[in-house]
C-alpha positions in Angstrom: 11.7 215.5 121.3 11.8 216.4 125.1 15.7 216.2 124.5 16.2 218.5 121.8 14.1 220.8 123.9 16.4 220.4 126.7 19.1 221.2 124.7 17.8 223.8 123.1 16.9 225.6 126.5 20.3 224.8 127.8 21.9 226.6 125.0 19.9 229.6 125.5 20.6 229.5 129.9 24.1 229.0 128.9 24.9 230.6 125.6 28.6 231.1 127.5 29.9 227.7 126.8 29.3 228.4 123.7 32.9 229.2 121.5 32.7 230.0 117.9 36.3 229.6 117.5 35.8 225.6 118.0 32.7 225.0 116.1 29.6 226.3 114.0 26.6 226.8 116.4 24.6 224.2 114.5 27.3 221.6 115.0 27.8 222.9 119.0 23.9 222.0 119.4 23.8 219.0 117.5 26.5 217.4 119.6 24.9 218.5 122.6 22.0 216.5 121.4 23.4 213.1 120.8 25.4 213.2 124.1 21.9 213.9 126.1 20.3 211.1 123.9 23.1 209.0 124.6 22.8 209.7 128.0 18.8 208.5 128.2 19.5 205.7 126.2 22.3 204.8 128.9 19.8 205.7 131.1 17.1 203.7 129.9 19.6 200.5 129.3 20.5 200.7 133.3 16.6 201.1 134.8 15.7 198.1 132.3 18.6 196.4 133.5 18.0 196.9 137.1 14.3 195.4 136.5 15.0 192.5 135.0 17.7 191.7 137.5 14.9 192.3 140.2 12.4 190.3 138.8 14.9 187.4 138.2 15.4 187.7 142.2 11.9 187.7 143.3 9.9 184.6 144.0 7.1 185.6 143.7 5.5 186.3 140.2 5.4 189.9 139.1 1.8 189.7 138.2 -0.9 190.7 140.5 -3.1 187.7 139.8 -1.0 185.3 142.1 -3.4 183.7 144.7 -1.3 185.4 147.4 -2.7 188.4 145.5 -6.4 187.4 145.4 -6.6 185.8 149.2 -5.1 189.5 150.2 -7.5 191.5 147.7 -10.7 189.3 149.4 -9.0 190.1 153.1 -8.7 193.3 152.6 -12.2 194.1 151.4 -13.2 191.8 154.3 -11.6 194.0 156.7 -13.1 197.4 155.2 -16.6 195.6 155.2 -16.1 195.0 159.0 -14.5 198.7 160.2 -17.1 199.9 158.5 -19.7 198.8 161.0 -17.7 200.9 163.5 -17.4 203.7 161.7 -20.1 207.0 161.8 -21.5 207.9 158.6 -19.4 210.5 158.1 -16.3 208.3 158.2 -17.6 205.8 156.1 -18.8 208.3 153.3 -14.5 209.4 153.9 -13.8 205.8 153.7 -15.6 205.3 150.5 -13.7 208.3 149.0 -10.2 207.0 150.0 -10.6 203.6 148.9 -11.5 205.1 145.3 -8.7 206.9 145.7 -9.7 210.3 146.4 -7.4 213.2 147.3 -9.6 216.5 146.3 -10.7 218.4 149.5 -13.9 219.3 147.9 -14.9 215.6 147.7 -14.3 215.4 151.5 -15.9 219.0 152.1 -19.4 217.9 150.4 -19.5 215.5 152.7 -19.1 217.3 155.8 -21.5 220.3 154.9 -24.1 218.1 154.0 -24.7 217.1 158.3 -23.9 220.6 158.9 -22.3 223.7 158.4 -18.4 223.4 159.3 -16.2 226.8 159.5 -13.1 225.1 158.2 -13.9 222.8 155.9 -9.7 221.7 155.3 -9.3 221.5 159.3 -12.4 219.4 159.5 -11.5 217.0 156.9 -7.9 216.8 158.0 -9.4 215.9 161.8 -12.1 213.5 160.3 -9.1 211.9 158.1 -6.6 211.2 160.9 -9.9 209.7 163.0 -10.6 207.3 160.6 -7.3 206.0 160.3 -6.5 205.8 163.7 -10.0 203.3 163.5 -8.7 201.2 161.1 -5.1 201.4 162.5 -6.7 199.7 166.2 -8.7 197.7 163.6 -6.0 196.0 161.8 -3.6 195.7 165.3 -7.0 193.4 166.6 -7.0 191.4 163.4 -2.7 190.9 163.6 -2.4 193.2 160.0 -0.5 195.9 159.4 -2.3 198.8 158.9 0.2 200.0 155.8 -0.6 196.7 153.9 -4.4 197.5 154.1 -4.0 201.3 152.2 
């Protein structure tokens, strides 16, 4: 449906390319339409193509359940367990947040105006943010991880 939209919107942006001395309208627009579904179908082919060529390349099983999978789930939530003995309250409450997967700064901001009252509430996030991961970035370096394999 999203393509005869597309269509539909294209013909209106450019109603020039339109000539009535080659075809009806309703024949111009329903061309239109099967090339841009043969084009997604093309489209589609290619990208399911490309995955099953990627997955035939891969050793490792495309499932998350491998035990590679499960030893690096339980290490990781070792490793948060840990920092977070290091961490203030504030940037555990943070912690908690991103590990849910958080990204609303209102989240964050309840947090912070709960010790106190903060000015800039954005600023103050951003600042307790970039603290906490600059934690668990000297964190993972101790422990020989990668900081960007823990997030």
């Amino acid at each position: 449906m999203s393509a005869v939209h597309n269509v539909l919107s294209e013909t209106c942006l450019h109603h020039d390319r339109y000539n009535p001395g080659q075809a009806q309208f309703t024949t111009y627009v329903i061309d239109l339409i099967m090339k841009r579904m043969a084009t997604l179908q093309r489209r589609q082919f290619l990208r399911i193509h490309h995955e099953e060529n990627i997955s035939e390349k891969s050793p490792e099983p495309m499932y998350n359940d491998s035990e590679d999978a499960i030893v690096r789930r339980i290490d990781r939530r070792a490793f948060f367990q840990d920092a977070r003995q290091h961490l203030s309250e504030t940037e555990a409450a943070f912690l908690d947040l991103m590990l849910e997967g958080e990204i609303h700064l209102e989240r964050f901001g309840e947090i912070l105006t709960r010790s106190d009252t903060v000015e800039d509430v954005a600023r103050e996030v951003n600042r307790v943010k970039a603290r906490l991961k600059y934690k668990l970035r000297q964190a993972a370096q101790v422990r020989g991880l990668r900081f960007e394999d823990l997030i």
